[in-house]
Structure formats: C-alpha cells, structure tokens
N, C-alpha and C positions, 0 to 999 in steps of 0.2 A: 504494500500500500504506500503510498505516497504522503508525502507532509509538505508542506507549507508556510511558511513564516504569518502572524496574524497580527494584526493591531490589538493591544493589551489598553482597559483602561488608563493606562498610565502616560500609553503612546500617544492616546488623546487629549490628555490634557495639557501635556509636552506642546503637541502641534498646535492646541487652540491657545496655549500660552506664548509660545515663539508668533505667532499670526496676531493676535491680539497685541502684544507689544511694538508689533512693526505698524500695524495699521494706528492704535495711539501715535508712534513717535511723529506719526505723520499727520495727526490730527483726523485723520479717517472716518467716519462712523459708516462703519458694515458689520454685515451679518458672516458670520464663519462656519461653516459646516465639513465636520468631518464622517465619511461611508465608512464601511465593509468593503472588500471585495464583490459584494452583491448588491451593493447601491443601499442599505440599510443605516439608517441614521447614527451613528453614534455618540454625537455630541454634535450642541448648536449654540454659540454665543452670537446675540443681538446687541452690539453697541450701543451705547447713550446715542441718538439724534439720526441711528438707522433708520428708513425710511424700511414700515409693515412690510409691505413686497419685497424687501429682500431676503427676508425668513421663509422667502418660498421659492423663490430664485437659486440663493445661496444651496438650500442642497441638492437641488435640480443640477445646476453643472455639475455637484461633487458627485453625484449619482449618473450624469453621462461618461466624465471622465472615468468611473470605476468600471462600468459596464464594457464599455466600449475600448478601456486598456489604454487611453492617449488621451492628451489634452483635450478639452470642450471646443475647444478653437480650432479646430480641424473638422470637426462638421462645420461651424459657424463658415470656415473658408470654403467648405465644399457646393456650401449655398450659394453663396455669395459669386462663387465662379459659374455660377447656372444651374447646378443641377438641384431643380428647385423642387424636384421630384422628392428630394432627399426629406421634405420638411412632414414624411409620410411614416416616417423610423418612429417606431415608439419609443421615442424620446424626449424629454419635455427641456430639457437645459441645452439645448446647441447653441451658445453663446458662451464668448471665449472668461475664462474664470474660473474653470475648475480644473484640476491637477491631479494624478493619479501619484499614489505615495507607492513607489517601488521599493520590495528589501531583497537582497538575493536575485534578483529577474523576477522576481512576481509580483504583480500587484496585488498589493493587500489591502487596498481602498483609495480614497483619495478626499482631496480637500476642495470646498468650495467655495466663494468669494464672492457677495453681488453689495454694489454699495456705490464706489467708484467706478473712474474710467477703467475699461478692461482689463488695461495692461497693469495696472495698479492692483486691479483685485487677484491677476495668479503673482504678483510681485509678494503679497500680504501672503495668498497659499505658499509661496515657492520657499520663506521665510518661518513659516509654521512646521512644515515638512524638514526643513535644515536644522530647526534645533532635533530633528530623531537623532541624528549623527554627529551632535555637537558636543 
C-alpha cells in the first residue's frame, strides 16, 4: 500500500500564521483558506475589513488549486486565451489565488487567497506555505 505525506493540524496553522503575517505586514484584509488534498476545508481566517465574499472565494481557489494539482491561475489563463468552453469544469474558483502546498511530489492541499489584486493574494498563499519549510 502506498502513503502519502498529509497536512497535520499544526501544518495549518503554521500556513495560516506565515499568510496572515505577510498579508498584515502589508496592510491586506483577506480571507485565507487552507484544503486537503480533496478540496476539504481545513482552516479559514477572515481578516478585520475583508470584504463577506471573500470567505467564499478564498476557499474556492484553495479547492481548484488542490483538485486540479496547479495553481488556480492556469485555468483562469486557459479562459482567458479562449477556450471559454472551459468555464463548464466543475469548478467554482478559476481565478488566479490559490496555491497547491506540495511535500515530497505530492500534493497535500493547498492555500487560498481572495481579498486583493491576484498577484498579491498567491504572494500572501506563497508566504503561508514557506513558513512549512522555514
């Protein structure tokens, strides 16, 4: 039988502490969401002055990113270059923001982001996931 590396309460609050510190240092208010490998929530912080909708955003990318093994931003770019077909995947997050937390080669979940501009919110994920290894 096979094994797997898995995200441990402990991994979550590591990543939602490392992401919550970067998005503070920058004055940020977003919503942070950490999955499973199976898109299942494991943890969700809402910052002071995040705007409702991001509490539903937020784990939608962390749950494409998981699902799907790659950044949210890879569909979002798949759209956007035409193939509009794509908007038919049962997926609710293809907007760039979520992040898959890789250990070993395997994805063991991933982190999600909705609040700021894009590139800001996997800059906050990319940040949550670097304190695993810090």
């Amino acid at each position: 039988m096979k094994t797997k590396p898995m995200l441990s309460a402990s991994d979550v609050k590591t990543i939602l502490a490392g992401a919550e510190e970067h998005a503070l240092k920058n004055k940020w208010a977003v919503t942070i969401s950490v999955v499973d490998d199976g898109g299942h929530v494991l943890g969700l912080l809402r910052l002071d002055d995040a705007a409702p909708i991001s509490a539903q955003i937020s784990p939608a990318k962390a749950r494409t990113a998981a699902l799907g093994r790659r950044e949210s931003k890879t569909y979002e770019d798949t759209i956007n270059q035409g193939r509009t077909a794509f908007l038919s995947a049962p997926l609710e997050g293809m907007l760039e923001g979520g992040v898959p937390v890789v250990v070993d080669g395997h994805v063991v979940g991933a982190v999600g982001v909705s609040g700021v501009k894009s590139s800001e919110d996997v800059e906050i994920a990319r940040a949550g996931i670097a304190k695993l290894s810090a």
